[in-house]
C-alpha positions in Angstrom: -14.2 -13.1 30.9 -17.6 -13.7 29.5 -21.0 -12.4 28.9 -23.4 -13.3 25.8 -23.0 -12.0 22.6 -23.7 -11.4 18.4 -24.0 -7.8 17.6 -27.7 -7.2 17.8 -29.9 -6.4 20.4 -33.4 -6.6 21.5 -36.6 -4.2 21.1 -38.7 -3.5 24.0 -41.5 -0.5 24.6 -43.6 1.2 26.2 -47.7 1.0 25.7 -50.4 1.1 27.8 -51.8 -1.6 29.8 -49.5 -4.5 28.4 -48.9 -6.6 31.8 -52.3 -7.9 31.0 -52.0 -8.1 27.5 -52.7 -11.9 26.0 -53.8 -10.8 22.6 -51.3 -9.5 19.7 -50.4 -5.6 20.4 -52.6 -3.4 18.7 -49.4 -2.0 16.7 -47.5 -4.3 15.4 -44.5 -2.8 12.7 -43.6 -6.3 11.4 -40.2 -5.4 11.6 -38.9 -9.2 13.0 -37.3 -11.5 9.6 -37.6 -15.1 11.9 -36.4 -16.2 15.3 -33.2 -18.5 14.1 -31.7 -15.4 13.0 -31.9 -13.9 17.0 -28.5 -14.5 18.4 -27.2 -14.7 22.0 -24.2 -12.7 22.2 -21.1 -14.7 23.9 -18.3 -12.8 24.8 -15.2 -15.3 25.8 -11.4 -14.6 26.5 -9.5 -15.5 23.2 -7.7 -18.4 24.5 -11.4 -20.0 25.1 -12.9 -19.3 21.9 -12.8 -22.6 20.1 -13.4 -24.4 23.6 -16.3 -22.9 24.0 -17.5 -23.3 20.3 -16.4 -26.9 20.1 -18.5 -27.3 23.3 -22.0 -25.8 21.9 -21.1 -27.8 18.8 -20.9 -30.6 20.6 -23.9 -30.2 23.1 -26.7 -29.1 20.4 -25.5 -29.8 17.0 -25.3 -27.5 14.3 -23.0 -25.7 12.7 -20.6 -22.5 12.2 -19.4 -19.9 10.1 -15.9 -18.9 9.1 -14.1 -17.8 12.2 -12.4 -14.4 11.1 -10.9 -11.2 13.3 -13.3 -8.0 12.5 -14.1 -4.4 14.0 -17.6 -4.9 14.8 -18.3 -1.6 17.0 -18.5 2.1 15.9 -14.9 2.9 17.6 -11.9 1.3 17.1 -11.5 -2.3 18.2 -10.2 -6.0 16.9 -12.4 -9.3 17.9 -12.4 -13.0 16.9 -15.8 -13.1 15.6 -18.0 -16.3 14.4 -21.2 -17.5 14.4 -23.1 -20.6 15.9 -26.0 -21.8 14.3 -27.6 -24.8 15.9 -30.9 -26.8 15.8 -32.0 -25.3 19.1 -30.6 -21.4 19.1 -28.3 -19.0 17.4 -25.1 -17.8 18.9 -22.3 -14.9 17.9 -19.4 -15.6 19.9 -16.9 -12.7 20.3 -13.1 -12.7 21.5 -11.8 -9.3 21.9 -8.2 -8.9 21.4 -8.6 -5.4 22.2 -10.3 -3.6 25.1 -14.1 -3.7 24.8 -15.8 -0.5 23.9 -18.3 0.6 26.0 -21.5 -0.3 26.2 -21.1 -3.5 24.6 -20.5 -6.8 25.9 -23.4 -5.6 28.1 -26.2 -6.3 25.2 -27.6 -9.9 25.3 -29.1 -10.3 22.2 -29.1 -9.5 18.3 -32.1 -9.3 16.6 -32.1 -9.2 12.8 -35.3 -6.6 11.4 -35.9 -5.7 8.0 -34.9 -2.2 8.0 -32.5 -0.9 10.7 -33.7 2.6 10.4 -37.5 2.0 11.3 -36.5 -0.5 13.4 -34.9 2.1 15.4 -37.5 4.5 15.2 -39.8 2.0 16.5 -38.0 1.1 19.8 -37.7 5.1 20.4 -42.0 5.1 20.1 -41.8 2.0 22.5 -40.4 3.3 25.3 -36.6 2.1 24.9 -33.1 4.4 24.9 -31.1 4.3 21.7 -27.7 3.7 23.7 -25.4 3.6 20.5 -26.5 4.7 17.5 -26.9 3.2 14.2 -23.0 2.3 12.7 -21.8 0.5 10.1 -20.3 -3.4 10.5 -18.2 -5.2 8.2 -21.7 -6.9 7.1 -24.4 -4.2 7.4 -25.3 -2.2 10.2 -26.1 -2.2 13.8 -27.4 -0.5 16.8 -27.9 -1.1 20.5 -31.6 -0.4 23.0 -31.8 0.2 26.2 -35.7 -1.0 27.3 -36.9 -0.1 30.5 -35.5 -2.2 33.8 -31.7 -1.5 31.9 -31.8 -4.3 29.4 -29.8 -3.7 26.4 -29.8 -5.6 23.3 -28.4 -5.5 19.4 -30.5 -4.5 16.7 -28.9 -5.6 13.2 -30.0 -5.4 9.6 -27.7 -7.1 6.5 -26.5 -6.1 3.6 -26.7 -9.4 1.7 -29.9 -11.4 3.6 -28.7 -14.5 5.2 -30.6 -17.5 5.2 -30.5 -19.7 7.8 -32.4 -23.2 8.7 -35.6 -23.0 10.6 -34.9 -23.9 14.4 -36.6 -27.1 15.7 -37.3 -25.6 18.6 -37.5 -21.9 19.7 -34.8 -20.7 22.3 -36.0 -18.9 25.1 -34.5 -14.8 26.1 -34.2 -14.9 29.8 -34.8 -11.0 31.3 -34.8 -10.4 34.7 -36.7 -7.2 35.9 -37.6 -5.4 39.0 -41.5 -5.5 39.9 -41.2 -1.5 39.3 -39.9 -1.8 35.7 -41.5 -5.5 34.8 -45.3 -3.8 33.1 -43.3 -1.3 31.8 -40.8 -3.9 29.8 -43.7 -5.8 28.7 -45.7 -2.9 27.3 -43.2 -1.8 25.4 -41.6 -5.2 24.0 -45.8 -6.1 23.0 -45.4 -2.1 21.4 -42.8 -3.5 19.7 -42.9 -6.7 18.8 -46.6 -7.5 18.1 -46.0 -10.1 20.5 -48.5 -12.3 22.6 -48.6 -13.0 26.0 -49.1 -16.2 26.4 -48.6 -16.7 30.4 -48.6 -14.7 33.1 -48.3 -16.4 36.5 -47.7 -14.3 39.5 -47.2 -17.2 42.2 -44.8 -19.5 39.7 -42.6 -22.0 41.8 -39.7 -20.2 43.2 -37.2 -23.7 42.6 -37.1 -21.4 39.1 -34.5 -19.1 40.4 -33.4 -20.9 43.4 -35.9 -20.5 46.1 -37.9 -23.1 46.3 -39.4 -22.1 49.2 -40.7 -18.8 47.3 -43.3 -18.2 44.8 -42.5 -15.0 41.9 -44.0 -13.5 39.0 -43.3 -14.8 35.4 -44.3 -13.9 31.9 -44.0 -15.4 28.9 -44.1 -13.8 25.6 -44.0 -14.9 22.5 -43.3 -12.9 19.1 -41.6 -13.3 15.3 -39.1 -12.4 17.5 -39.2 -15.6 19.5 -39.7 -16.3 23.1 -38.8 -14.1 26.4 -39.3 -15.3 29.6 -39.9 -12.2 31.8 -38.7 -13.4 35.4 -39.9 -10.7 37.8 -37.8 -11.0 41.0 -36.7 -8.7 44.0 -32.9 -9.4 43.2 -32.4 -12.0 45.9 -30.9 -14.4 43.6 -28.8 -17.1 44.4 -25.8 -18.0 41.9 -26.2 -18.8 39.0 -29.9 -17.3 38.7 -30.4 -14.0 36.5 -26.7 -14.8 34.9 -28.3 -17.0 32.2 -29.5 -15.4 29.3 -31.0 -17.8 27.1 -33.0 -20.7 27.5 -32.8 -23.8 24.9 -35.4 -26.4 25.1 -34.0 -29.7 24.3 -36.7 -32.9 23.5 -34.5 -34.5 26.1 -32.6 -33.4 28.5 -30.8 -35.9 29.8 -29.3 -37.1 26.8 -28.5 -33.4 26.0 -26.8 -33.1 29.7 -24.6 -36.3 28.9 -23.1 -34.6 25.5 -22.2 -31.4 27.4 -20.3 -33.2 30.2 -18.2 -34.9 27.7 -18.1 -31.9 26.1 -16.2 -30.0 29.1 -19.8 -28.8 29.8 -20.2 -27.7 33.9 -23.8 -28.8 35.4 -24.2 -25.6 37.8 -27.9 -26.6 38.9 -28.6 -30.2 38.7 -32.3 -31.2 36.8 -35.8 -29.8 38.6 -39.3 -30.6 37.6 -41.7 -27.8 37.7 -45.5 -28.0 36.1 -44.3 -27.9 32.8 -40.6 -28.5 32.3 -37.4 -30.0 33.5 -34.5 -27.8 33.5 -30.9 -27.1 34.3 -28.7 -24.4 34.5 -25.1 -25.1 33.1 -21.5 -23.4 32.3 -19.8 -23.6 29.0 -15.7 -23.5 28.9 -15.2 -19.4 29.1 -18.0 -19.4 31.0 -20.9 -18.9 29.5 -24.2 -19.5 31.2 -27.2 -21.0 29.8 -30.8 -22.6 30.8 -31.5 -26.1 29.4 -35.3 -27.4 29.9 -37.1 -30.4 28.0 -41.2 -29.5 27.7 -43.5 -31.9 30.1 -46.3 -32.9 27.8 -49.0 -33.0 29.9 
């Protein structure tokens, strides 16, 4: 049992014209506190908890929080809860004890926001489905979007602000889409997020989701929010492509690969080249999938 995890989700829109957006959206609510506090959400069987923690730990560095056992939806439940925070990406790792409520353990992302309410508001005015309402958590409140092409994510606001270190490098969401629902995701995430497109290449190299003989369409985005990697695909995808949700960028890979092997680290898609980064796909004890790439400085 897995899936990604943290209790806050994602903010996407809908706008006008955004697949050809490269400038910063012409609203922009400012609603985004700093990337390092966007988490992956992990969801892992108990008995693989601290494997899988150890593991990151051991792969990227970093550190954790107190591991405790919390409610963290609106409706009953118990989970093992406990957070990851490493020089490269954020994680919340959950280990439900109970039955997971419905709909999450299908979000991918938390994304901390200065106020949860207008935060809301704004994803509604951006094109995206408020699946479960704002609630209360043991350390503020939450919320979960739906944005067009059925991507859900965590929205999450604290009572007490953390403070976390700045990341050394910016991890990268990873969102599948159909080509009928990719303009409309990107509109409204821009909407949104004030972000920037900062690449839009409709022939990349297909080796990026397993077809090498293919080309597809993929957009980059950049925001406060940090990075998303729009990967616009017709659903032919071989395994393990489209069940990684987070890229981290590593300044080099193969030293980062080593660590994760020794770590009980599985090396699902060994290293490619494209034009501007080597990367691998690889599965974490309780099987958590992720995207590891090292930049090509060109």
């Amino acid at each position: 049992m897995f899936k990604a995890l943290t209790l806050a989700v994602i903010l996407v829109a809908s706008a006008a014209n955004a697949g050809a957006q490269t400038g910063p959206a012409a609203s922009s609510p400012g609603l985004a506190v700093g990337p390092q506090y966007d988490t992956t959400h992990v969801y892992v069987a108990p008995e693989d908890f601290d494997r899988f923690v150890t593991s990151f730990v051991a792969t990227f560095g970093g550190s954790v929080s107190k591991q405790g056992v919390f409610t963290v939806t609106p409706t009953p439940s118990s989970t093992m809860s406990q957070l990851v925070l490493t020089p490269v990406g954020t994680v919340s790792v959950f280990g439900f004890k109970t039955p997971v409520p419905y709909p999450f353990g299908g979000e991918r992302t938390g994304y901390l926001v200065k106020d949860l309410d207008a935060a809301v508001r704004a994803a509604r005015a951006s094109g995206a489905d408020v699946i479960v309402e704002p609630f209360n958590d043991p350390v503020g409140r939450d919320a979960v979007v739906q944005w067009p092409g059925g991507v859900n994510m965590q929205l999450y606001w604290h009572t007490t602000a953390p403070s976390y270190a700045t990341l050394q490098t910016i991890p990268e969401n990873r969102v599948y889409v159909s080509p009928g629902r990719a303009d409309a995701f990107i509109r409204g995430f821009l909407l949104f997020s004030g972000g920037t497109v900062v690449g839009d290449d409709a022939k990349a190299s297909g080796v990026e989701i397993g077809r090498p003989t293919d080309t597809y369409r993929r957009v980059r985005i950049t925001s406060t929010f940090g990075n998303v990697a729009v990967l616009v695909t017709d659903g032919h995808l071989p395994y393990p492509y489209g069940r990684e949700l987070t890229g981290y960028e590593t300044s080099d890979l193969d030293g980062t690969l080593a660590k994760a092997k020794l770590a009980g680290v599985r090396v699902l898609v060994e290293p490619y080249s494209t034009q501007d980064r080597r990367s691998t796909l690889v599965q974490f004890p309780g099987g958590y999938i992720a995207e590891i790439h090292a930049t090509v400085r060109r």
